[in-house]
C-alpha positions, 0 to 999 in steps of 0.5 A: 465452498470450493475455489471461487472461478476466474475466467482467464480469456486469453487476451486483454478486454479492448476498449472501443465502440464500434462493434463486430459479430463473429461466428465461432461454432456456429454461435454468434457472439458480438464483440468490440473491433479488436477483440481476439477470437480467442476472447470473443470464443471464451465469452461465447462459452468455447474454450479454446487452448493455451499455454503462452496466452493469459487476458492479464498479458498482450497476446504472443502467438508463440505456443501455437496450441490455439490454433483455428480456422477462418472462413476464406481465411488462409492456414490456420492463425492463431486465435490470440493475435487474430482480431475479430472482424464483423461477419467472420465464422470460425470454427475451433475443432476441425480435424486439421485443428486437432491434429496440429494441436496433437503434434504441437502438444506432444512436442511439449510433452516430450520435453516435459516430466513424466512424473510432474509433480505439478501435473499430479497436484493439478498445479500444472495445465499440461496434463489438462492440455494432453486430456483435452487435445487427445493426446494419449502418448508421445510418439517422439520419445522421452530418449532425446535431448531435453531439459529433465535434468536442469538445477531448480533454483531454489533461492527465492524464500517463497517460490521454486523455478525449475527449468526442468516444467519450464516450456519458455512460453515466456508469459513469466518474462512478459508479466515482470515486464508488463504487469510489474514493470521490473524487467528482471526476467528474460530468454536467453539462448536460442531455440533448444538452448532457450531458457528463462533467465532472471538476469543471468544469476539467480532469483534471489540475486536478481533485480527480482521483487518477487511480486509473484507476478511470474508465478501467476503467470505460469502455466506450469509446474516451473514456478511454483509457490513453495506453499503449495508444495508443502501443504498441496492444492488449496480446496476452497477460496475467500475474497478479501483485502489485503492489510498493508499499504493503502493501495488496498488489493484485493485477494483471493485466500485459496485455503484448505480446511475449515474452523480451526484447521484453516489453512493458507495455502496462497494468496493470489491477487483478484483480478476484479480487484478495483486496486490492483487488478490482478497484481500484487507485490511481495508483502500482500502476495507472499507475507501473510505467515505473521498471522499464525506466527508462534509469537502471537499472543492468543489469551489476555494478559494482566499485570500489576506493574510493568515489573510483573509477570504477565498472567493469563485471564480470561476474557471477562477478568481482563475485560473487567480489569480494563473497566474498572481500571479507566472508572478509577481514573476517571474518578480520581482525577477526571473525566478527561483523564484516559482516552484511546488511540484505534488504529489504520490497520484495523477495520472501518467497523472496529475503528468506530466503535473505539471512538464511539466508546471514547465519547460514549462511554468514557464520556470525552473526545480524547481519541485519535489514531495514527494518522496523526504521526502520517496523514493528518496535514492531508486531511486539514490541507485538502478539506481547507481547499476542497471541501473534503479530507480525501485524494481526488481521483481512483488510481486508474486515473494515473492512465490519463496522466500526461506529466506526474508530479511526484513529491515525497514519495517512493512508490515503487517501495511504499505503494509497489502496485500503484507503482507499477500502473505509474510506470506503465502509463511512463513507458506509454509515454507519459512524463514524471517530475520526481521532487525528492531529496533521494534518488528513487526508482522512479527517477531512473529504472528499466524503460524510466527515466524522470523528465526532472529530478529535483532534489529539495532540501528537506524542509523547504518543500513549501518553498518549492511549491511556491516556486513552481507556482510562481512560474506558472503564474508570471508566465501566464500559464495558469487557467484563468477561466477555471480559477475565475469559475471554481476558485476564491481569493483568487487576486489575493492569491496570484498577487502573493505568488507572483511576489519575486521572494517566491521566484525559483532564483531566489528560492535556489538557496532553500530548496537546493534546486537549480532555478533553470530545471525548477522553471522548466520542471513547472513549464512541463507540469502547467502545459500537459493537457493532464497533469497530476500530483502524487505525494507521500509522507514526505510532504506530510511529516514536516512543520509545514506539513498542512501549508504543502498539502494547500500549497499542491491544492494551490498548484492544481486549481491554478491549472485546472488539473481538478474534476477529471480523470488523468489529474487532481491531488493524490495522497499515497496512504501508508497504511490498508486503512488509514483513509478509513480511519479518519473517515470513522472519526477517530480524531478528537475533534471530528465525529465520523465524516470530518464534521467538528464536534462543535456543530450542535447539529451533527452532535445531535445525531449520534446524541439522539442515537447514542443515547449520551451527551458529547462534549463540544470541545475537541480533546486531547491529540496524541501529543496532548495525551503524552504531555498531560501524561508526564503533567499528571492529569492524563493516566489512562490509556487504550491503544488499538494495534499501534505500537506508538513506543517504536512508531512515534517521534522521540521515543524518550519522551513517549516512553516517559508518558507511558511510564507516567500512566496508571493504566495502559491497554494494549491490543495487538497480535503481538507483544510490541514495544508499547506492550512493555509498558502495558498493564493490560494485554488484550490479543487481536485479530488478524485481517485473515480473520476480520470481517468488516471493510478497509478504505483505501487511498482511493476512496475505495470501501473494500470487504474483508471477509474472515478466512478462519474464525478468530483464533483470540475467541473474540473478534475485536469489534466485539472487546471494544463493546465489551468495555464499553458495557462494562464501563455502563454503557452497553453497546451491543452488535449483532454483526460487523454488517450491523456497524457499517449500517449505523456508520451509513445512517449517519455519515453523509458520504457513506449513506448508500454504503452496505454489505451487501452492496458491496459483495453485489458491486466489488466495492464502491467509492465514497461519497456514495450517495442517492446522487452517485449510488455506484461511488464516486472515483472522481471528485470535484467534477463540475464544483468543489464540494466546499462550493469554490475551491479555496486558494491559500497564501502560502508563506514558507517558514522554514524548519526551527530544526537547522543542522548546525557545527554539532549537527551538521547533518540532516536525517530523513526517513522513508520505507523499503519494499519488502518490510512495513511500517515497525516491522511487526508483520514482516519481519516475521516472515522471510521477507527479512531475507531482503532487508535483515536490518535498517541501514543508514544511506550515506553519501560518499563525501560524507562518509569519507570525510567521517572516515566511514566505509561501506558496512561500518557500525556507526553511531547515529546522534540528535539532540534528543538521542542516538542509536546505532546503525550499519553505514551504507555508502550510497550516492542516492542521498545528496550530500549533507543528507543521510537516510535510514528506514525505521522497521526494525526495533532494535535500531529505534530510529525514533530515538533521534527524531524530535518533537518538531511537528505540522502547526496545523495539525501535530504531525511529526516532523519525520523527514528532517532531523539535524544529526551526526553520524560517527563510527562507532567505537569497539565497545559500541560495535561488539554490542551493535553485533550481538544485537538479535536481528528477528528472522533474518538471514543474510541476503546476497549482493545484488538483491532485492535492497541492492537495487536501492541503493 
């Protein structure tokens, strides 16, 4: 295999019907109106030069390299900015074109290394450039004034900036404004003196995300990957998915080697990438070290207690342990007695043959994953009112959104290529209402301002929610025609909310919102001709977790904000397949495709298929499982690459029933915090070596395909078969394509899903379908798929956890850019660089009233725990709320939270934890110091998390 070609056209593709035919050396091509000439010649097959011109930017016409020349035209324009016009010849290689060509290139040249490394790389397109515009010396000399000796900056922990290759064709400037939406890049000084700037300090220190969007960008040797550098150019490339956030972007894994001697050389973001389109933040661009991180556990792993040693097996002792172990239970207390937890990190493939060995071959419906501590009020919410546990539109849809709803969370840090399309469409003109306690970015950064922030109370987002409808309907903004149409329970519905209980004015004591900017907040939202709503765990992660998922359904059917693109009800999926997860039936009482155990009729399909009986009766949540634990009737367990000791809420608790089991399995690349507990130590794969297919928040059914082979000896799909079989029941693929053929066979929403549709269309949106063969990036066009669309009364019961005299405080928790989730992953690359430990925000009226100052150890307390934390004095946190991130394990931010969670559902009750927050004593802060910080070092004033602050 060699790198896998990307045509770079120059200038963006342009959208329009009318068409124009060009002649472009002598080879007609037929274009949309609009189209640059230097595209319409680079789809003809002619390639012009360029330095400052890209298809993922606006064209410039600052490098002057593409110059052409236009029948009847006057001088010689540059092809990027010259529109085609229908009947227009050009020609690209006149003697006049040449020559201009030359002198420009050799100007550059001139001020160019004779010894780039870049060029001697092939990193660099100067050398190319000369070759190609026959330039074979520079007649101006290399003796005049010029940039040779600028510093390089080499304070970025992944890539270098030197001046010295930097020709200021601005594409890095442009691409962190366009692209990334940052603006942390610039040109300052003048003609010679012009440099490219990251704020006027360093990369490190500067409002920089390091997305990589800039390196990508440019042209030469000036930013450079510090990868490449090190290893030199890759020679071969795969195209996968990245395996963090659920935006699911698509990467191109540019390697050198094969086998085991693979090597990542860099991940650069796919432009056909239906996610991301060529963009990428830090953590998928630059934090894929983790996967051949010395910690990583290669051999499984046996132990008689938790006291013991580990000892290394082999494969077929420690599948064999793992057997008879989960029999023995089963015989002694039960078929019920163990279950597995699969995991939103692993593929769609793997995650199915957890839960088909759970029913299968332990015989009980004791599975579940993840998403129940995140997303599963937005499974029961949306399927309660649509019909489908699923967000509603494709993330290119945010391009049509006239207002945004954002409610509960922080895109720019937990979705930051979703973010970036978001703050796009703002700066186009579009408008966004912010309902967050914290003041996000998206609130107010470069070229953004929020039309409303609204500030809710923690807890009260029902409330709020009913509010905001409350308005639309007493002033007669919601669409009768729709709701009359495609709606249910209408009267009953638009009598309870146009109750005064649920007016903004008496809701202001609840949700801490000022009633004037809550009404004008839902004016906005119910009057733009497209309005969507994005949320995150911030709606999810409460007692009334499911309520606000039915209650934002509510909101959308009342404006007719469904069945097109630009509106609808959008969750913002944590983890790269979380969708996925859910999709494959890893709760204990849905099989694959959200159908309940107890319809006879789906149990008969995978009866008939697999062979067994299942039991008809839901079985035990991860709550469930953790209660019956310490009760003594639950003692197995299998976990699939989820830490559920450092993720989960109350970590006593959780502690407490791992402690409890006879037998607990862990696989995962790392020994975690629940591997403390484990009997058992299975090692996993990394996404650079699965094969298989992630989902993501979208809906999008994306390939991973496997860069290196597994470097654990067997791929994960095949240990969970392995256990099955040794259990007695066989289960045997020959490939992960082989799984994803069953998974179409039987579920309805994947039926025309396969491997090699995939790698024929990219990826496809579920449902796919006879009916939409090619995927569905819209759904609830024209009917819901429930048939009507159910609208819910929504009664607001406010949270049993209240700060009170003792706690008078309330914790929230979110995430931040550069980690993810528990840490495993990131914090063993230099992403730690930005964020060497949790923190927590305060605000300034609640610290000085603690006495606590900006970088004081401080003690964090609940009613179930404490911890230790820094104090980081902020004004984003209204006061009376504090707030802290949970990626690190040794601050254990779970040992605070409770065991509060969604009624529906079980989800935790993340966001809202009554608390106080004290400065630590001596005792405590010389301890809290000599606490190891994993792979950090300490990051400069003005960085990446100064921003957030």
């Amino acid at each position: 295999m060699t790198i896998i070609d990307e045509t770079d056209y120059g200038t963006p593709r342009v959208a329009s019907e009318e068409q124009a035919t060009v002649t472009i050396d002598g080879r007609e091509v037929t274009v949309p109106v609009g189209t640059s000439v230097m595209r319409a010649a680079a789809e003809a097959g002619i390639a012009v030069p360029k330095l400052c011109a890209t298809d993922s930017l606006k064209a410039f016409g600052s490098c002057r390299l593409c110059l052409v020349e236009v029948e009847g035209g006057k001088g010689t324009p540059a092809s990027c900015t010259t529109p085609c016009a229908d009947g227009m010849v050009v020609s690209t290689q006149t003697e006049q074109v040449k020559d201009l060509r030359r002198n420009v290139m050799e100007l550059y040249l001139s001020d160019h290394p004779t010894d780039c490394d870049g060029c001697a790389r092939g990193n660099c397109e100067m050398q190319r450039l000369a070759q190609e515009t026959g330039v074979a010396e520079v007649r101006y000399g290399l003796d005049g004034a010029n940039h040779l000796a600028d510093t390089t900056d080499h304070t970025n922990p992944y890539f270098d900036y030197d001046p010295a290759a930097c020709i200021v064709c601005s594409r890095c400037v442009r691409a962190c404004s366009e692209t990334q939406g940052t603006f942390a890049l610039t040109v300052e000084g003048r003609g010679f003196d012009s440099r490219i700037s990251p704020g006027g300090t360093d990369f490190l220190s500067s409002e920089c995300v390091s997305c990589g969007a800039c390196v990508q960008a440019c042209p030469t040797d000036a930013l450079t990957e510090r990868s490449v550098v090190q290893l030199g150019m890759p020679t071969r490339s795969v195209v996968t998915t990245c395996a963090y956030c659920g935006v699911g972007c698509s990467f191109k894994a540019e390697v050198q080697g094969t086998g085991d001697d693979t090597r990542v050389v860099r991940m650069t973001p796919w432009k056909d990438g239906g996610a991301n389109e060529g963009h990428s933040c830090v953590k998928g661009r630059f934090a894929y070290g983790y996967a051949s991180h010395d910690d990583r556990q290669m051999e499984p792993m046996v132990r008689d207690t938790i006291d013991d040693e580990w000892r290394v097996v082999s494969w077929d002792e420690a599948i064999a342990r793992v057997a008879e172990g989960f029999r023995a239970i089963q015989e002694k207390h039960g078929v019920g007695s163990i279950g597995g937890i699969s995991s939103s990190r692993c593929t769609n493939e793997e995650v199915y043959v957890v839960q088909k060995m759970v029913r299968a071959a332990f015989g009980n419906n004791n599975v579940d994953t993840c998403a129940r501590v995140c997303h599963s009020p937005t499974g029961y919410g949306l399927n309660h009112a649509f019909g489908t546990s699923a967000g509603t539109q494709d993330f290119r849809s945010v391009e049509q959104c006239d207002v945004m709803l954002l409610i509960g969370a922080n895109p720019t840090d937990a979705h930051p290529v979703f973010a970036s399309r978001m703050k796009r469409r703002l700066r186009q003109g579009a408008q966004i209402i912010v309902a967050d306690p914290r003041r996000i970015d998206l609130v107010r950064s470069p070229h953004v301002e929020a039309a409303f922030h609204l500030p809710v109370r923690p807890g009260t987002n029902v409330a709020f929610v009913n509010a905001m409808a409350h308005v639309i309907v007493t002033e007669g903004l919601h669409d009768e025609a729709f709701l009359r149409e495609r709606c249910e329970d209408v009267e009953g519905y638009l009598e309870f909310i146009a109750d005064p209980e649920h007016s903004p004015e008496v809701m202001e004591s609840e949700t801490g919102i000022p009633a004037a900017d809550l009404r004008s907040a839902a004016r906005l939202y119910a009057t733009a001709p497209n309005a969507g709503i994005y949320y995150g765990l911030g709606v999810t992660e409460h007692s009334q977790g499911s309520t606000m998922v039915m209650g934002m359904a509510n909101l959308a059917m009342l404006t007719g904000n469904l069945g097109r693109e630009g509106v609808g009800v959008n969750p913002l999926r944590g983890q790269n397949n979380v969708q996925g997860s859910c999709d494959m039936g890893s709760f204990p009482h849905e099989l694959p495709g959200y159908r309940h155990v107890s319809r006879p009729e789906v149990r008969e399909i995978y009866e008939s298929l697999w062979g067994v009986t299942i039991q008809p009766e839901p079985g035990l949540r991860i709550p469930n499982m953790f209660d019956s634990a310490i009760g003594g009737s639950f003692l197995g367990l299998y976990v699939q690459g989820e830490d559920i000791a450092q993720s989960d809420p109350n970590t006593q608790h959780v502690e407490a029933a791992l402690l409890a089991m006879e037998l607990v399995v862990v696989q995962d690349l790392f020994l975690n915090e629940t591997a403390r507990f484990a009997h058992v130590f299975l090692p996993g794969t990394s996404f650079l070596e699965k094969d298989g297919t992630f989902t993501n928040a979208e809906r999008r059914i994306n390939r991973v395909r496997p860069v290196m082979p597994t470097r654990v000896g067997r791929d994960e799909w095949q240990v969970v078969a392995d256990i099955a079989t040794a259990m007695g029941y066989p289960m045997s693929y020959g490939s992960p394509a082989e799984i994803m053929d069953e998974i179409a066979a039987t579920t309805p929403t994947f039926a025309g899903v396969s491997f090699a549709r995939l790698d024929a269309e990219g990826s496809l949106q579920w449902p796919v379908t006879d009916a939409a063969p090619h995927g569905t990036p819209t759904m609830h066009v024209g009917s819901f798929v429930r048939g009507l669309g159910q609208l819910t009364t929504t009664v607001y019961v406010p949270t049993t956890e209240r700060a009170n005299r003792r706690f008078p405080l309330v914790l929230t928790t979110g995430r931040i850019l550069s980690q993810y989730n528990v840490g495993a992953q990131t914090r063993r690359t230099p992403n730690s660089t930005w964020h060497p430990e949790d923190v927590l925000e305060i605000h300034p009226s609640d610290a000085e009233l603690r006495g606590i100052k900006d970088g004081d150890v401080v003690e964090l307390s609940s009613r179930v725990g404490a911890t230790r934390l820094t104090a980081q004095v902020s004004e984003r946190m209204p006061a009376g709320v504090v707030y802290t991130t949970f990626h690190h394990p040794v601050t254990g931010a779970n040992v605070v939270t409770t065991e509060n969670s969604d009624w529906a559902t079980n989800c935790p009750e993340y966001k809202v934890t009554a608390v106080q927050v004290t400065v630590a004593t001596e005792a405590t802060r010389a301890e809290a110091g000599a606490a190891p910080v994993a792979e950090s070092t300490p990051m400069p004033a003005g960085a990446m998390a100064r921003r957030r602050r």
